[in-house]
C-alpha positions in Angstrom: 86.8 95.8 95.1 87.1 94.0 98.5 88.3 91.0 99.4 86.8 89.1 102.3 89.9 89.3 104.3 90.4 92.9 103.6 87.1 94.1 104.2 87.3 91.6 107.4 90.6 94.1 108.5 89.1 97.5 107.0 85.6 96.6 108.9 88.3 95.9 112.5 90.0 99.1 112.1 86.9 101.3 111.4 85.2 99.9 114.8 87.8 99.9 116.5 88.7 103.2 115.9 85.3 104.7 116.1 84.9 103.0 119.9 88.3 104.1 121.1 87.3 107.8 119.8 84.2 108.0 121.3 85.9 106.6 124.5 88.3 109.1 125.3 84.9 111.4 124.9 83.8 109.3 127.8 80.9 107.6 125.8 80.9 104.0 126.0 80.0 102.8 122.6 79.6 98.7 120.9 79.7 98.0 117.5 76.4 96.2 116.3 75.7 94.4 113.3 73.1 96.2 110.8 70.1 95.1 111.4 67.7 97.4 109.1 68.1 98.1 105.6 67.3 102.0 106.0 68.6 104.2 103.3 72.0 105.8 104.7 70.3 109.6 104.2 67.1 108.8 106.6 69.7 107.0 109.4 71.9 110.6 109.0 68.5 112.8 109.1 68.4 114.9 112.4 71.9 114.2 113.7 75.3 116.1 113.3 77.2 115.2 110.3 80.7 115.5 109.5 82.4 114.7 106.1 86.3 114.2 105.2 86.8 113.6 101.5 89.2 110.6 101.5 92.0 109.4 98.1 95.2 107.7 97.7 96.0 103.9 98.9 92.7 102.7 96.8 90.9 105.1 98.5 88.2 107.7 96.5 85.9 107.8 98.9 84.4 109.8 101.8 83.9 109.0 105.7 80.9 110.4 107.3 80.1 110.2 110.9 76.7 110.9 112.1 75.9 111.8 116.2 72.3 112.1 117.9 72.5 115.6 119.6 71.7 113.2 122.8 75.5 111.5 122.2 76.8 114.7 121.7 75.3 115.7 125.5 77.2 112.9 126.9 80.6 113.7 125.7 83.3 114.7 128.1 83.9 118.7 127.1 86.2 120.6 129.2 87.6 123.8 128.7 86.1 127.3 129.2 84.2 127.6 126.5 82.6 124.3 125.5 82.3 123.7 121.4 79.0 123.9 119.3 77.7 120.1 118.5 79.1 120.9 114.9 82.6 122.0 115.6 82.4 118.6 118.4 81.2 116.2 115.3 83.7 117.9 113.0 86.4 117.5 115.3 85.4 114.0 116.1 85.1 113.0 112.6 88.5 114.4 111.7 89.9 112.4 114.8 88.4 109.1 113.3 90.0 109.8 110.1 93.5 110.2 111.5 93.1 107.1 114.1 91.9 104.7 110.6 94.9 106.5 108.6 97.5 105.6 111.1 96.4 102.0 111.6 96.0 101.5 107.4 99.5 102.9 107.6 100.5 99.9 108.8 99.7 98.2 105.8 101.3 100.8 103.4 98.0 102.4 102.4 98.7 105.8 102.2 95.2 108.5 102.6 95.0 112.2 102.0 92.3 113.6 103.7 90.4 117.0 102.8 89.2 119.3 105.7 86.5 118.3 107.7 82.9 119.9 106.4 79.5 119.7 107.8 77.7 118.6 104.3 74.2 120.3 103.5 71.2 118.2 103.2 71.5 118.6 99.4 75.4 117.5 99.4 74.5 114.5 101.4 72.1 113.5 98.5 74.5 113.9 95.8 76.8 111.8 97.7 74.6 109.1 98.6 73.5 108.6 94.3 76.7 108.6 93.2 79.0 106.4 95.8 79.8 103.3 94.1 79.4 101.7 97.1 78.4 102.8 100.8 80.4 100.4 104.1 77.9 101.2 107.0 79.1 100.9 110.7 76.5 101.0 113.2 77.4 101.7 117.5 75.2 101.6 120.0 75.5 104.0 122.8 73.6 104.9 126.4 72.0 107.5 124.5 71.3 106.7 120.8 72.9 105.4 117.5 76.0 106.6 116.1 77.3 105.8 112.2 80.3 105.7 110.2 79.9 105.2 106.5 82.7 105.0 103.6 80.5 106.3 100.6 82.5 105.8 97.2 85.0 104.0 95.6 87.4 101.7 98.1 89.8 99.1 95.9 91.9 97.3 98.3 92.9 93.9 97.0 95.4 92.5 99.6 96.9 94.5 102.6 100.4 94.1 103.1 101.2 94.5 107.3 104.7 95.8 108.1 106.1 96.9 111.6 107.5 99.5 109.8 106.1 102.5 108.8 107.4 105.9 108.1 106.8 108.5 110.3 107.5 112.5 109.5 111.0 113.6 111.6 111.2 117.1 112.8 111.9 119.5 110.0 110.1 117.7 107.4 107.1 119.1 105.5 103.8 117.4 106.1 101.3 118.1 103.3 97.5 118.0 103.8 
């Protein structure tokens, strides 16, 4: 369950998130209210998909992102041998999920992520029917639509912000 003023602050963190990933791809990107009530499956249908299982901090939930190969054409790739659209959208989506874990840090909500996967058509489906509940972000870019969802269960009842959060020192184990 979500309150007003936390889904207010979860809704702020995803967006801005998503738009300062996408800009350090070089893609300009705006969130946009939801206009259309399209079923999340037909908005995902011929775009890359990744998928990072989310739980912990009332968290049991997965985040999607979905990219327009044209989006994907626009991002800033350097390097010798440039990625795949799927390894790009995978490596993306895993970049979203550690810029929204850092900033719910701050209000003690502690997520465990699985690895990044690029779901099958059929996986997708099952996820969709049995999410409890599906938080849809829509951005608007040069060159097509981009979406985040959170499909399943999110209970945050209050968020609690501290300055202080704890960070791993050198030496320490870090479990994924």
């Amino acid at each position: 369950m979500l309150t007003s003023d936390v889904r207010r602050i979860l809704d702020g963190i995803i967006r801005s998130a998503t738009v300062d990933l996408f800009h350090t791809s070089g893609i300009a990107t705006a969130p946009v209210e939801r206009a259309s009530s399209t079923p999340l499956l037909q908005l995902l249908e011929g775009t890359h998909v990744g998928l990072i299982a989310v739980v912990g901090g009332g968290f049991d939930a997965s985040l999607v992102l979905s990219v327009p190969e044209s989006v994907f054409r626009m991002a800033s790739v350097s390097g010798f041998r440039p990625p795949s659209a799927t390894d790009w959208t995978l490596e993306q989506t895993n970049q979203l999920f550690g810029r929204i874990k850092s900033r719910l840090a701050r209000f003690q909500v502690l997520l465990r992520p699985s690895l990044p996967s690029a779901p099958s058509d059929e996986s997708l489906r099952r996820l969709a029917h049995r999410a409890d509940s599906v938080l849809l972000y829509e951005f608007r870019t040069l060159r097509g639509l981009v979406f985040v969802a959170i499909c399943g269960r999110v209970m945050l009842e209050d968020l609690d912000y501290s300055n202080r959060i704890s960070n791993a020192r050198e030496g320490d184990v870090i479990l994924f």
